[in-house]
C-alpha positions in Angstrom: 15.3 23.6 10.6 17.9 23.5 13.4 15.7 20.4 14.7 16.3 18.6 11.7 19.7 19.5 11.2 20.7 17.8 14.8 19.1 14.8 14.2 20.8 14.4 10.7 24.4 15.7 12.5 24.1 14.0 16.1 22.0 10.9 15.2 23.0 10.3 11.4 18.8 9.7 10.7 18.2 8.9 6.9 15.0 11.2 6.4 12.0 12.5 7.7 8.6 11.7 8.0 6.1 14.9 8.3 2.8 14.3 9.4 0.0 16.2 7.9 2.6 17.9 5.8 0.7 20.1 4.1 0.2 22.6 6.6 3.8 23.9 5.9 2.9 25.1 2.7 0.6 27.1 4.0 0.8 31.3 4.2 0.2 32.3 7.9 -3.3 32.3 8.7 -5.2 35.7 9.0 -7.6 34.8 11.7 -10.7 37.1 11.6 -13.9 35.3 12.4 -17.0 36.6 10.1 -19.9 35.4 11.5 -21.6 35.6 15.0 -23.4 33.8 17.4 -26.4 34.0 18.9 -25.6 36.9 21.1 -23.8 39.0 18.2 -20.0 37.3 19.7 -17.6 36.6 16.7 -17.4 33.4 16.1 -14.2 31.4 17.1 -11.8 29.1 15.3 -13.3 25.7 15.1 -12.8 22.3 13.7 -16.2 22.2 11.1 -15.8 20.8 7.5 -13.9 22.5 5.3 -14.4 24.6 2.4 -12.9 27.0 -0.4 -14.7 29.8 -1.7 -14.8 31.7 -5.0 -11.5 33.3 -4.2 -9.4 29.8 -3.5 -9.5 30.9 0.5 -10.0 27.4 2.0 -11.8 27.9 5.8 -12.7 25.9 7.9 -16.4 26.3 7.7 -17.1 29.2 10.0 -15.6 31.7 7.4 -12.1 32.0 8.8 -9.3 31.9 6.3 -6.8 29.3 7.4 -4.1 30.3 5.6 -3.5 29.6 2.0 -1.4 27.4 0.0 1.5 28.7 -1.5 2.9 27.2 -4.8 6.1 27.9 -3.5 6.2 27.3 0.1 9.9 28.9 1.6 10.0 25.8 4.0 9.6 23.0 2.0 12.2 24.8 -0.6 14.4 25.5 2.8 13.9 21.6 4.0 14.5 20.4 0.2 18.0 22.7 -0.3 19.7 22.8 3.0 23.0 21.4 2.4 22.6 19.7 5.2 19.2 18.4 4.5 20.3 18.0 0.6 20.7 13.6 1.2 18.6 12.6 3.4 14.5 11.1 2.5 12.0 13.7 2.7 8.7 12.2 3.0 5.2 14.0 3.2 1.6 13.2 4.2 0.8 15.3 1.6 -2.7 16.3 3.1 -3.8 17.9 6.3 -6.5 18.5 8.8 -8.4 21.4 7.3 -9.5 19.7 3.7 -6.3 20.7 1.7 -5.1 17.3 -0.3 -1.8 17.6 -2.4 -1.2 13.9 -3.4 0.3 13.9 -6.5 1.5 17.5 -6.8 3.1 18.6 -3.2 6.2 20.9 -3.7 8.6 18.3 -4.3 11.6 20.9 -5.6 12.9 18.5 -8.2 11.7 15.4 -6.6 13.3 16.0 -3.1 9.8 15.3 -1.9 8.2 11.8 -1.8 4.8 11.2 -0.9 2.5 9.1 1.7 0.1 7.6 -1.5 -3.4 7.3 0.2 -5.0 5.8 -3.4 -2.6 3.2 -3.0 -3.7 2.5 0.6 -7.9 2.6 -0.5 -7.3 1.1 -3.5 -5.1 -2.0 -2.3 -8.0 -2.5 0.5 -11.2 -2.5 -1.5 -9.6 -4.5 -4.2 -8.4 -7.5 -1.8 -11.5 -7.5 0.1 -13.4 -7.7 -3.3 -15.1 -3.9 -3.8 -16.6 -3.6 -7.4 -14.9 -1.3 -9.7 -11.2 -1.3 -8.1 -9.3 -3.8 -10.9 -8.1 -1.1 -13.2 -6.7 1.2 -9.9 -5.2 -2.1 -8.6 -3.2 -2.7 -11.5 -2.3 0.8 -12.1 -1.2 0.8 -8.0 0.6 -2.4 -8.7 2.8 -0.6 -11.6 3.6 2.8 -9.3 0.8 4.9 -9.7 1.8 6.6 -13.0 -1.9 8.1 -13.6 -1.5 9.7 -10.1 2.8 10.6 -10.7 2.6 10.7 -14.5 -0.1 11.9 -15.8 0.3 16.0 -15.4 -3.7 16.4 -15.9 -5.3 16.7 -13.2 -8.8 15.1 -12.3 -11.6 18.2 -12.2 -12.0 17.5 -8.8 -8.3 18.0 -7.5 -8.5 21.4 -6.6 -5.0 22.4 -5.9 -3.3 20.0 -8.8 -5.5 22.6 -10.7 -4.7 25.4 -9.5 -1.1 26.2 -7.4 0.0 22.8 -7.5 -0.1 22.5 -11.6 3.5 23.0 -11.4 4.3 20.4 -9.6 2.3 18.1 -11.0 3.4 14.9 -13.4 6.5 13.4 -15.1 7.3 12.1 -11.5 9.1 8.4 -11.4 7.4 5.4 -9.4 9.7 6.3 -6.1 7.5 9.2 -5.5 4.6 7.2 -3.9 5.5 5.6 -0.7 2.7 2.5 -0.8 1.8 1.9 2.1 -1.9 -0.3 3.1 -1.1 -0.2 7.2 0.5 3.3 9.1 0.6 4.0 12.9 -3.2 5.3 12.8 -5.9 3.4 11.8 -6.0 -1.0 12.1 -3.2 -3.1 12.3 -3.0 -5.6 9.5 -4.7 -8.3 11.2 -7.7 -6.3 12.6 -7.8 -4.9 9.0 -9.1 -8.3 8.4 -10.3 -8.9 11.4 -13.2 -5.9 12.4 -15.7 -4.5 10.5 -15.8 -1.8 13.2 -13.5 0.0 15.0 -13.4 -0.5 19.0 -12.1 1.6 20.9 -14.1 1.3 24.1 -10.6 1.2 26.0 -9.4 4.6 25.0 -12.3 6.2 27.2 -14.0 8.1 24.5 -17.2 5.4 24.2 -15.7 4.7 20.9 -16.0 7.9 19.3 -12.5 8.6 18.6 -10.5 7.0 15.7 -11.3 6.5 12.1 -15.0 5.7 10.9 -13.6 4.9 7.5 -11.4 2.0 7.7 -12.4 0.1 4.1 -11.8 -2.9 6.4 -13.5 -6.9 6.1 -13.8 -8.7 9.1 -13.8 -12.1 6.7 -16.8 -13.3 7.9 -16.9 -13.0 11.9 -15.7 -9.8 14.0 -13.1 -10.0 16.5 -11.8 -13.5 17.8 -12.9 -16.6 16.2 -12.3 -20.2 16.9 -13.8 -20.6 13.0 -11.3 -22.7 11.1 -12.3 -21.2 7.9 -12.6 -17.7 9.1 -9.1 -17.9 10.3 -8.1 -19.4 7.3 -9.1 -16.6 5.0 -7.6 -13.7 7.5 -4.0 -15.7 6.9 -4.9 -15.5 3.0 -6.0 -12.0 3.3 -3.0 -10.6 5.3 -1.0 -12.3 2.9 -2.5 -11.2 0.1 -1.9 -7.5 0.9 1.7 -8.1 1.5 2.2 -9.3 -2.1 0.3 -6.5 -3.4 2.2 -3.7 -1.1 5.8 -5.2 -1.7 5.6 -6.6 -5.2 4.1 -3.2 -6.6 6.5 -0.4 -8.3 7.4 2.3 -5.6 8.7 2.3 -2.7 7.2 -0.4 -0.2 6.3 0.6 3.7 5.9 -2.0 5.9 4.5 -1.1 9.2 6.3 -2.6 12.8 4.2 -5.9 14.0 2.4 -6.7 11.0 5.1 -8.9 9.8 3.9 -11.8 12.8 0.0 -10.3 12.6 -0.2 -7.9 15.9 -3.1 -6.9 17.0 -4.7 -4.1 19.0 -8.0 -6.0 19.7 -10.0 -3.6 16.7 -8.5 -0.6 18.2 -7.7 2.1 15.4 -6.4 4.9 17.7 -4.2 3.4 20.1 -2.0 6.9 20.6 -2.9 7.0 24.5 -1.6 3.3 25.6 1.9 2.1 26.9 0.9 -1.1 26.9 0.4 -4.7 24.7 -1.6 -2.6 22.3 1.2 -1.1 21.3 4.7 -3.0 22.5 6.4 -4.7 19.6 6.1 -8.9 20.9 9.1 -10.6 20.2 7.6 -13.9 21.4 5.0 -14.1 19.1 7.4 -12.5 15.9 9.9 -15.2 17.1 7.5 -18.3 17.2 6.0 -17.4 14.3 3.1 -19.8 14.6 1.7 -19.0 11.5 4.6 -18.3 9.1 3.8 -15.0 8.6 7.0 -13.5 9.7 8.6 -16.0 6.9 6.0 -15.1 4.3 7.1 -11.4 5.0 11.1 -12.2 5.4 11.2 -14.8 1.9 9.2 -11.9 0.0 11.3 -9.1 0.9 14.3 -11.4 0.2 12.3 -12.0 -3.5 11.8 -7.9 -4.4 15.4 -6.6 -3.6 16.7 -9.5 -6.1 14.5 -8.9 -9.0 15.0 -5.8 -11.0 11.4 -6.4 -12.7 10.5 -5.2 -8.8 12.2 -2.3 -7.9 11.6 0.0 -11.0 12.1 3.6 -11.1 10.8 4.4 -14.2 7.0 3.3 -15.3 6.8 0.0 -17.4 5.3 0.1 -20.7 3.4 -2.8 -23.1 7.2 -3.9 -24.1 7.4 -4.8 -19.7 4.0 -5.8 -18.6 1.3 -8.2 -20.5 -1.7 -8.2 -18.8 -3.6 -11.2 -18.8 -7.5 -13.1 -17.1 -8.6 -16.0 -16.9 -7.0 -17.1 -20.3 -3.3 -15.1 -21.7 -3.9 -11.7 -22.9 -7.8 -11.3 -21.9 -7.8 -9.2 -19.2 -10.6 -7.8 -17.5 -11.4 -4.3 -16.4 -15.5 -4.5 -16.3 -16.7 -3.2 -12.8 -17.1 -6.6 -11.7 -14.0 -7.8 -12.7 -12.3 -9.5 -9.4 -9.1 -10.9 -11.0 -5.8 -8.9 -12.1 -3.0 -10.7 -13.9 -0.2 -9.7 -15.6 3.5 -10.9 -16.2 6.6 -8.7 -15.8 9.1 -8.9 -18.6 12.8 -8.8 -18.0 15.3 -6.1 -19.8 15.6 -8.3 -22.8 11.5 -8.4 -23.3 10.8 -12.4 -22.0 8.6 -12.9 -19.1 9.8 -14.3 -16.0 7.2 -13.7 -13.9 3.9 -13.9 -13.5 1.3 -12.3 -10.3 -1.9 -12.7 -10.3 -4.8 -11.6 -7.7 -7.9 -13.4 -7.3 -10.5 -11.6 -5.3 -13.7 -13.4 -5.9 -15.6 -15.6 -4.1 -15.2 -17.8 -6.3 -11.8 -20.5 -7.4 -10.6 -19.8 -10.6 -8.1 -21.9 -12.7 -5.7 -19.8 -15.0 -4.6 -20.8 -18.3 -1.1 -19.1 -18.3 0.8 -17.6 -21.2 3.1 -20.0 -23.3 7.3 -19.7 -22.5 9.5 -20.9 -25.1 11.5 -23.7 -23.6 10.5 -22.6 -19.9 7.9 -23.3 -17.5 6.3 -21.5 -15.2 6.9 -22.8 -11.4 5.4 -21.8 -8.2 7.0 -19.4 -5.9 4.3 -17.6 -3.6 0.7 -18.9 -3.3 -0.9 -17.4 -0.3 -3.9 -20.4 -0.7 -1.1 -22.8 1.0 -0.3 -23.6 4.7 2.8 -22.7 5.9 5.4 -23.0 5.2 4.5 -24.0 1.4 3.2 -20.8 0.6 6.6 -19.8 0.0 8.4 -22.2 -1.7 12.1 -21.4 -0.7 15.0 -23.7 0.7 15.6 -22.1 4.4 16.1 -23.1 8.1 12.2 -24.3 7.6 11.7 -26.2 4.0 14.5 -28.6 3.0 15.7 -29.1 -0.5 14.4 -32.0 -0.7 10.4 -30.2 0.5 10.8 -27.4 -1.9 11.4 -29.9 -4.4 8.2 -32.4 -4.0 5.8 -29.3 -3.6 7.6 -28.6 -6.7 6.5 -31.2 -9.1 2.5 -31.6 -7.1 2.2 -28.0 -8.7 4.1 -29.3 -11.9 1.2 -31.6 -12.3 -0.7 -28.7 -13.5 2.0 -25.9 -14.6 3.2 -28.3 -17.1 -0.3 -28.2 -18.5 0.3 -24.6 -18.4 -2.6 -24.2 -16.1 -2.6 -22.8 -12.2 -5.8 -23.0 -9.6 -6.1 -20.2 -7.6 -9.0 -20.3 -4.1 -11.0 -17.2 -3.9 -9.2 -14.8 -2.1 -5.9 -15.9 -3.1 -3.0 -14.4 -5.1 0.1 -16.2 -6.7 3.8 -15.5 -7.6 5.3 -17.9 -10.4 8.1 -17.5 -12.5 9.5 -19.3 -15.7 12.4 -21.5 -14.9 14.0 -23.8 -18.1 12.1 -26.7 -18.5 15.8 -28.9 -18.1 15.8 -27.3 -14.2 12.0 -29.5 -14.0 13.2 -32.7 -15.2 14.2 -34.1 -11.8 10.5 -33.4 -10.7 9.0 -35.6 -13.3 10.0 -38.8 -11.7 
C-alpha cells in the first residue's frame, strides 16, 4: 500500500496494472504437503496442474492447499478505498498462475476494479484469422462483452463466478473489460500474423519457454517473406485487428510498437533481452513505410469523436442492427465468417456501418437503405496506403480524399460495398448533397 501511495503522491501515475491479480485475493496459504515420495519424504510445493477438490481447496496438484479465494479480499477492498487510491485506474489480470480465473466477477468494490478481458483477446484472434464458430463472440466482444459484464449467470464451468465470486458478478458497464488482442507477453502484432510457432531459440531455453497457445496465423508462410501476397494479407490482418480492438465498446489497449508493426522475430517471451527485440524504433514508427502508424493515428482520431464508440452502457436493438451479406440477415451458423452491423446515433438513425469479412472468400455487401444519405467509405483495410483511411492530413490532399471518394461512390450509390477476404470496412452515411461534387 505505501508503494502505491508514493507513486500516486511523488509521480502523479493514473492507475495500476496488477499482474496475475488474483493471487491478492487469496487467504494465506497453509502449506502442508500430503503425499510422499518414493522414500516416504513429503512432498514439496511444485508447479503441477491445478485443481479444486470437493471442499473448494484449489492445490496445485500435489495436494497442498494454496490458499483460498476470499469473496472479500481485505486488499483489494484496501487498494479500492484508500483515499488516496480512491481516483486513480485499478486494473486486474484477473487470473493467476495456480488455475484460479475471475474474469468477469473479480472484487471490483463497486466497479473500482476493471479487468484484463482474455475472451476478448481469444476471441478477436480466432475470429480474424477465420476459426469456425467465433461470429456470435466477435460481435458480442465488439459491443463490450455484456454476456461476460452483464449477464450475472454464470457459465457451469466458471467455478468461482459460481461460488465466492457470485457477488460480484453482472450488471457491470462496458468499461469493465480492458480489450486488449496484444500485451507485453506473448507475439507482437505483426508476428501474431506472422508465426505459426513461437521461436524462442534466442532466449537459451531451446524454445521451451513462452506460450504454446498463441491462436496465431502466420498468413501463409512463417517468418520473413519476400511473398507479395503474403505480405499483403499480414498488412490486412494487422489492420483488421486494430479496427476490431479500437472500434469495439470498452476500453481499448493498444500495446507500444504495434502501431508501425514491431517485431521480435517470433519471439513470445522476450523478458530476458535489452536489445532490438524490445527497444521502441523510432525510425521505423517515424517512416512509417507502410502506413500503419497512420492507420493507427486516423482511427484513434475516429473513436474519441464518435459517441456511438466510446459507450459505457450496453447498446440495445434501438442502437445496433445487425446485418450479412444483404441488410438485416445476419449470420451466426458455425461457419459464418462475416459480422456486420450498423451503430445508430442517440436519435435512433444509423451513421455507421463495420463490417468483418474473414473468409477466404470476397464478398460484396448489399448495405441497408438511408433516407436522404449515403453511405461513404472511411476505413477499408483491403486498400494500400494511405487510401485505407480516407482522411485529409499531411499525407492525402483534399483533393485525393475526394477522387477515392466518388471510385467507391460508383458502387455506394448502388448501395453496394466489395469487401476481399480478410478485409473489414468502416462507412458512414453522409447527406447525399455532401456527394454531389463527386458525381462529376
Amino acid at each position: 500500500m505505501d508503494c502505491l501511495k508514493f507513486w500516486v503522491l511523488e509521480y502523479h501515475v493514473d492507475g495500476f496494472r496488477f499482474d496475475l491479480a488474483s493471487i491478492l485475493t487469496r487467504a494465506p496459504s497453509t502449506w502442508h504437503p500430503t503425499q510422499l515420495d518414493e522414500d516416504g519424504n513429503p512432498v514439496g510445493l511444485h508447479s503441477g496442474g491445478a485443481a479444486m477438490d470437493e471442499t473448494g481447496i484449489m492445490t496445485d496438484g500435489a495436494g497442498v492447499p494454496t490458499g483460498t479465494p476470499l469473496p472479500d479480499p481485505p486488499l483489494i477492498e484496501a487498494i479500492a478505498e484508500d483515499p488516496v487510491l480512491r481516483d486513480t485506474k485499478l486494473i486486474a489480470e484477473a487470473w493467476d498462475c495456480d488455475g484460479l480465473n475471475q474474469v468477469a466477477a473479480f472484487p471490483h468494490y463497486g466497479g473500482r476494479w476493471a479487468e484484463w478481458n482474455g475472451h476478448f483477446r481469444d476471441t478477436v484472434r480466432n475470429f480474424i484469422k477465420g476459426t469456425d464458430g467465433t461470429a456470435g463472440a466477435f460481435a458480442a466482444a465488439m459491443c463490450g462483452s455484456p454476456n461476460i459484464y452483464s449477464d450475472p449467470n454464470p457459465g457451469e464451468s466458471e467455478w468461482w463466478s459460481n461460488h465466492g465470486g457470485r457477488k460480484w458478478r453482472g450488471n457491470r458497464p462496458p468499461t469493465s473489460s480492458i480489450n486488449f488482442v496484444i500485451a507485453h507477453d506473448g507475439f507482437t502484432l505483426a508476428d501474431l500474423v506472422s508465426y505459426n510457432e513461437k521461436h524462442n531459440e534466442v532466449n537459451g531455453e531451446d524454445n521451451r519457454d513462452g506460450e504454446q497457445h498463441n491462436n496465431s496465423w502466420n498468413s501463409g508462410e512463417e517468418g520473413p517473406t519476400e511473398d507479395w501476397t503474403v505480405k499483403r494479407l499480414r498488412q490486412r490482418q494487422m489492420r483488421n485487428i486494430s479496427m476490431a480492438l479500437l472500434l469495439a465498446h470498452g476500453v481499448p489497449m493498444l500495446h507500444m510498437g504495434d502501431e508501425y508493426g514491431h517485431t521480435k522475430n517470433g519471439n513470445n517471451n522476450t523478458y530476458c533481452h535489452d536489445t532490438e527485440l524490445n527497444w521502441f524504433n523510432w525510425d521505423r514508427a517515424t517512416a512509417d513505410e507502410a502506413g500503419l502508424s497512420r492507420f493507427h493515428r486516423l482511427l484513434i482520431r475516429l473513436r474519441k469523436s464518435r459517441p456511438e464508440l466510446q459507450r459505457t452502457s450496453y447498446v440495445s436493438d434501438r442502437d445496433v442492427q445487425w446485418h450479412g451479406e444483404t441488410p438485416f440477415t445476419p449470420d451466426w451458423t458455425e461457419t459464418s465468417r462475416l459480422v456486420a452491423y450498423t451503430l445508430c446515433n442517440a436519435g435512433g438513425e444509423p451513421v455507421l456501418m463495420i463490417a468483418f469479412n474473414t473468409a477466404h472468400l470476397s464478398k460484396v455487401l448489399e448495405l441497408p437503405p438511408l433516407n436522404g444519405k449515403v453511405w461513404q467509405q472511411v476505413a477499408d483495410t483491403s486498400k494500400l496506403a494511405p487510401y485505407d483511411f480516407l482522411r485529409v492530413d499531411e499525407v492525402l490532399s483534399e483533393d485525393e480524399v475526394r477522387r477515392a471518394r466518388a471510385a467507391s461512390l460508383m458502387w455506394t450509390a448502388d448501395f453496394k460495398y466489395p469487401m476481399l477476404p480478410w478485409s473489414s470496412i468502416m462507412l458512414e452515411a453522409v447527406p447525399e448533397s455532401e456527394t454531389h461534387s463527386l458525381r462529376a
